[in-house]
N, C-alpha and C positions, 0 to 999 in steps of 0.2 A: 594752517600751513602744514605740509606733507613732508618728508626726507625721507628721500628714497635711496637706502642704504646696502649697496653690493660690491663683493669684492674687487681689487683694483684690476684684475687683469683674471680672464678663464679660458687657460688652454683645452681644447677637448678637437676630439679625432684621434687618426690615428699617428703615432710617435710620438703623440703632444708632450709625453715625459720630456723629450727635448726643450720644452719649454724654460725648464730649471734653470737651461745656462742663462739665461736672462737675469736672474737675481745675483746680484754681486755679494760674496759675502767671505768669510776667514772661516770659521768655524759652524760647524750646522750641528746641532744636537737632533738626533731623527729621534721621534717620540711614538712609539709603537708598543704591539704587540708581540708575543713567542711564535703567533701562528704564522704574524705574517715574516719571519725571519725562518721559519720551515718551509715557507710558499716559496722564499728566492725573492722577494723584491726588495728586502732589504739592501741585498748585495746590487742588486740592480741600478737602485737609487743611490747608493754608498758609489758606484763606478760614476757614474752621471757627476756627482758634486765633486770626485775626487780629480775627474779631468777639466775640471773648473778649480781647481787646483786648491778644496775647502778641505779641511779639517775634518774628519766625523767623527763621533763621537754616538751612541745608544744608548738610550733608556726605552728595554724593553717589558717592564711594571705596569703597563697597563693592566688596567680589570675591564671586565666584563660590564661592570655598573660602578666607573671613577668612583674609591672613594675620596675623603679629603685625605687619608694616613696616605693613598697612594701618590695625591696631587707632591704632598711634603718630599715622598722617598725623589721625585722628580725634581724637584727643587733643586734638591741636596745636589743631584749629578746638575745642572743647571748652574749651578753657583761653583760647582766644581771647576768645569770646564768653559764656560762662561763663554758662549755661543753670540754670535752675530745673528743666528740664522735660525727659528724652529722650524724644524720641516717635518709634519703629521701624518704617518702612512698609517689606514687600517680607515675602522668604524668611526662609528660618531663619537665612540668613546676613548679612543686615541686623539680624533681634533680637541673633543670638549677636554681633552688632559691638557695638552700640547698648550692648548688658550689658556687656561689657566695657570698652566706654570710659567711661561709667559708674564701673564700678569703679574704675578707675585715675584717673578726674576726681576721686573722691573720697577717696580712698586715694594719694597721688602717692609716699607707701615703696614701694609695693608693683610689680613687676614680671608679665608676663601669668600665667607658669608657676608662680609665688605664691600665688594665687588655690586656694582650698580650702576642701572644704566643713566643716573642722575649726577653721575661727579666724574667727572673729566678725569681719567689716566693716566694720561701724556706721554702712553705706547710710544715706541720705536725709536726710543734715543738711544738705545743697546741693543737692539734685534728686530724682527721682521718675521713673518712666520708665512710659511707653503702648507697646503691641505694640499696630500692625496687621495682621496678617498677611495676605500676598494669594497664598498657598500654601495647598494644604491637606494638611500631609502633618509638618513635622518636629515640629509641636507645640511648639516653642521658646518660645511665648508664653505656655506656661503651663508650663513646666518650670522647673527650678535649674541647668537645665548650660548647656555655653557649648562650642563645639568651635572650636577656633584651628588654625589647622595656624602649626608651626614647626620651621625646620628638615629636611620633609619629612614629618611626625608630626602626626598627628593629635594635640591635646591635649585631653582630657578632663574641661573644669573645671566644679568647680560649687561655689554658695552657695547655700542659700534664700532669703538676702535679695535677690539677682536677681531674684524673682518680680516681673513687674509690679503696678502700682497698678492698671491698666488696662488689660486685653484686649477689641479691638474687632474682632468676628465680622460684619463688613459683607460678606454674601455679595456684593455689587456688584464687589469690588476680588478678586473671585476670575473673573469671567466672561470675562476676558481672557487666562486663561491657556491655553498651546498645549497640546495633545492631548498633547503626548510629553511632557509635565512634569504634566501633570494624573495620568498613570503612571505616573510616577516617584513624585512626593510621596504617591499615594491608597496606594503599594506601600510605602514608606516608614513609614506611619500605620498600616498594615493590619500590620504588620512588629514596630514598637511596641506594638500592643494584643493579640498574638500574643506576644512576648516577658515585655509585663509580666503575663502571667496561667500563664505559666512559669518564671518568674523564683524562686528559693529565698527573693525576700527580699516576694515576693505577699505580699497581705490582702486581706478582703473590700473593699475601698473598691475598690483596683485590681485587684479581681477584676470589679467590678460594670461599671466604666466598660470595661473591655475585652471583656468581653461584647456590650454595646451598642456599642460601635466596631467590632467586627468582625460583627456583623448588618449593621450601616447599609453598612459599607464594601462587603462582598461581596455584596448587594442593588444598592446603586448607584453604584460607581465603573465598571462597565461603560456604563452610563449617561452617569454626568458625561463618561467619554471620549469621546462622541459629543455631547457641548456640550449637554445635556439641564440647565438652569438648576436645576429644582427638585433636581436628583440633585447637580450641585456644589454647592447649599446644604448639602443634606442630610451632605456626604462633609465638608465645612467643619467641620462642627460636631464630626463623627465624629474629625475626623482630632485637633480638638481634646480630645475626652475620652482620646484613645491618651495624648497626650501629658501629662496629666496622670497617669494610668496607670502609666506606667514611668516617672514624677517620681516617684515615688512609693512603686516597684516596684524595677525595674531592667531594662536592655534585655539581652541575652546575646549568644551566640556571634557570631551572623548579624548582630548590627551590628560585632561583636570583628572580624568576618573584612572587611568593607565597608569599614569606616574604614580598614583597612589596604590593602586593594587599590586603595581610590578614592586615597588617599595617595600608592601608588607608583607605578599609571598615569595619574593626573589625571583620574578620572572622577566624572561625578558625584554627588552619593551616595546621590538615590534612587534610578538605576539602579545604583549596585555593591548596594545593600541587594537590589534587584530580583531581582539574580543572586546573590545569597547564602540568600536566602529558601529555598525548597526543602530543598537540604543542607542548613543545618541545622536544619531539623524533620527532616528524616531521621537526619540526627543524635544529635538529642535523644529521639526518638520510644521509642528502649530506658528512657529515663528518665522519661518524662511520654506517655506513649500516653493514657494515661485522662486524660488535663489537655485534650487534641488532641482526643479523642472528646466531652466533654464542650463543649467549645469550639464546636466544627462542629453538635453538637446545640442550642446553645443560637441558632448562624446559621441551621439549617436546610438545612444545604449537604451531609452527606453526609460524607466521609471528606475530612477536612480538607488532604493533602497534592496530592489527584486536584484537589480545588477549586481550588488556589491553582496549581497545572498550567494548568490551562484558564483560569483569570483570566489567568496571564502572558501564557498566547498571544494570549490575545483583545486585550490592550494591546498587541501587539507588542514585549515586553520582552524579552531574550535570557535563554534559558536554559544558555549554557555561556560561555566566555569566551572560546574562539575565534569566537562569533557577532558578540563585538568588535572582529575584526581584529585580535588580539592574536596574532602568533607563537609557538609552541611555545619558540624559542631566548630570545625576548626574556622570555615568562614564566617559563621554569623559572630563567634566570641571575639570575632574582627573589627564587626562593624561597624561603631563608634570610631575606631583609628582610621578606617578605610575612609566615610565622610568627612575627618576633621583635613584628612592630607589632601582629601580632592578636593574643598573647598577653601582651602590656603592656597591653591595653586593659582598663577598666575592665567593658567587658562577660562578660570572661570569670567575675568573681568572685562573680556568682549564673546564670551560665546551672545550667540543673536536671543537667548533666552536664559533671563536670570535666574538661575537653579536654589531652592530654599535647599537648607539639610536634610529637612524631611524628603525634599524631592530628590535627592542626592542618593538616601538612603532608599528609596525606591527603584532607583537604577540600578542599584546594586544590587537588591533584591532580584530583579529582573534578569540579572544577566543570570544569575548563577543559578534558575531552574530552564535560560535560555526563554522566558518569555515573551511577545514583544510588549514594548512599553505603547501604554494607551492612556495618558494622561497628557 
């Protein structure tokens, strides 16, 4: 048996912000960032719930990479103000805050690393949460997971009842974003809709939306990275069907191997996905070649690993990990930690090929003089 798990309602076009007044609510805690309270959609979104005549209140603490100290300072204002409503503007790491604090608002037993997608919640007897998202790439707002880092570790969480009440696809609150993050996240989305259509635990639902997210994506995120408006609408939406996709599905190797290297060097993660992209489709390519071929036929792009070659270049993403400025001493005294985090990760347990350590450790190898993998 299959459950097919997505959010309860997805406004997207154009005003869809108006969508909001539909959620009935007292009190809204918005769970963001500083940038996006310098971009204006703060106040944006603060007028919207305020002539719905809710309460607002800000917690703008997000990081860059949630950690758990950050998820707690949210609480705190959480439990302060004691919100009907979380409403998530920003990246994947303002939703994945938002869900989790969330969680713990309503659930106060429970601890972040607690959180699984095996024991029932009993979300929304206190609140209800809205995803804006002004990213187009981790699909967090229509997904069950939640990534924390703690302790150095990327954590892997998820519930279904996370899903929001409400996803708001207001392409407006995407038009702002820089070039080198529009590559990141498009690479990210394109990475997920790639993953969930090789994935062991695929179906035709998350076959169908990864089809059409990887057309949209490799058609126009060359586009949107030259600030082409209709083309970041279009990768918006796109990026959003990935990510229901492998909600659904499951992500594999290539996020197994990112969350671990973004974790150990602090980088971001839709450029470690960026650079992990490539291996492993070559990787995997001994296990799902006809998955790959039919994929790329279904985009119209040709040989699916040449494709995603020349998109990277064309973004300016790196292809090896020295293009990082990362030293050969500082990565290799790594890589025992690099292996141990990408083979705890929950992506390895439907990628379409099961990876040993040693083969782990060979991908790693691999990226960081930019070889391809031939094993």
């Amino acid at each position: 048996m299959w459950l097919l798990s997505v959010p309860r309602m997805i406004a997207f076009g154009e005003d869809s912000l108006n969508a909001i007044a539909t959620i009935n609510g007292k009190k809204a805690l918005i769970v963001t960032d500083n940038i996006m309270r310098k971009l204006g959609y703060i106040n944006e979104v603060t007028k919207k719930l305020s002539e719905n005549k809710i309460e607002v209140e800000v917690f703008d603490g997000v990081e860059a990479e949630p950690s758990e100290e950050s998820i707690y300072r949210g609480l705190e204002v959480a439990k302060s103000f004691q919100p009907d409503l979380f409403v998530a503007i920003g990246g994947g790491s303002s939703i994945d805050t938002a869900k989790t604090i969330w969680v713990l608002y309503e659930r106060p037993d429970k601890r972040v690393d607690e959180i699984s997608p095996l024991e029932p919640l009993g979300l929304r007897k206190k609140a209800r949460l809205v995803a804006i998202p002004t990213t187009s790439g981790t699909g967090s707002e229509s997904t069950w997971a939640m990534v924390i880092t703690k302790d150095g570790k990327k954590l892997e969480l998820a519930s279904r009842e996370v899903l929001p009440d409400l996803v708001i696809l207001d392409p407006r609150f995407v038009y702002s974003m820089p070039k080198e993050l529009i590559a990141d996240t498009g690479i990210d989305a394109l990475t997920h809709a790639i993953e969930a259509y090789t994935s062991t635990w695929r179906n035709e639902y998350s076959d169908a939306l990864s089809e059409k997210a990887v057309e949209i994506i490799m058609k126009y995120l060359p586009k949107s990275y030259r600030m082409d408006k209709e083309a970041m609408e279009k990768v918006h939406y796109a990026a959003d069907m990935a990510g229901i996709a492998f909600s659904n599905s499951q992500i594999g190797i290539i996020h197994a191997l990112a969350h671990s290297f973004g974790a150990t060097f602090h980088k971001p993660h839709g450029r470690s996905v960026a650079l992990f992209l490539p291996y492993g489709i070559k990787y995997n390519s001994k296990a799902v070649s006809d998955r790959y071929k039919v994929l790329a036929g279904k985009a119209g792009i040709g040989d699916l690993y040449d494709a995603i070659i020349n998109l990277l270049r064309d973004l300016n993403e790196p292809l090896s990990v020295k293009d990082l400025g990362i030293t050969e001493e500082e990565y290799f005294s790594k890589m025992d930690e690099l292996v141990s985090k990408a083979m705890e990760s929950t992506g390895i347990v439907a990628n379409p090929r099961m990876a040993s350590d040693e083969e782990c450790k060979k991908i790693f190898e691999y990226a960081y003089y930019g070889k391809e993998v031939d094993f």
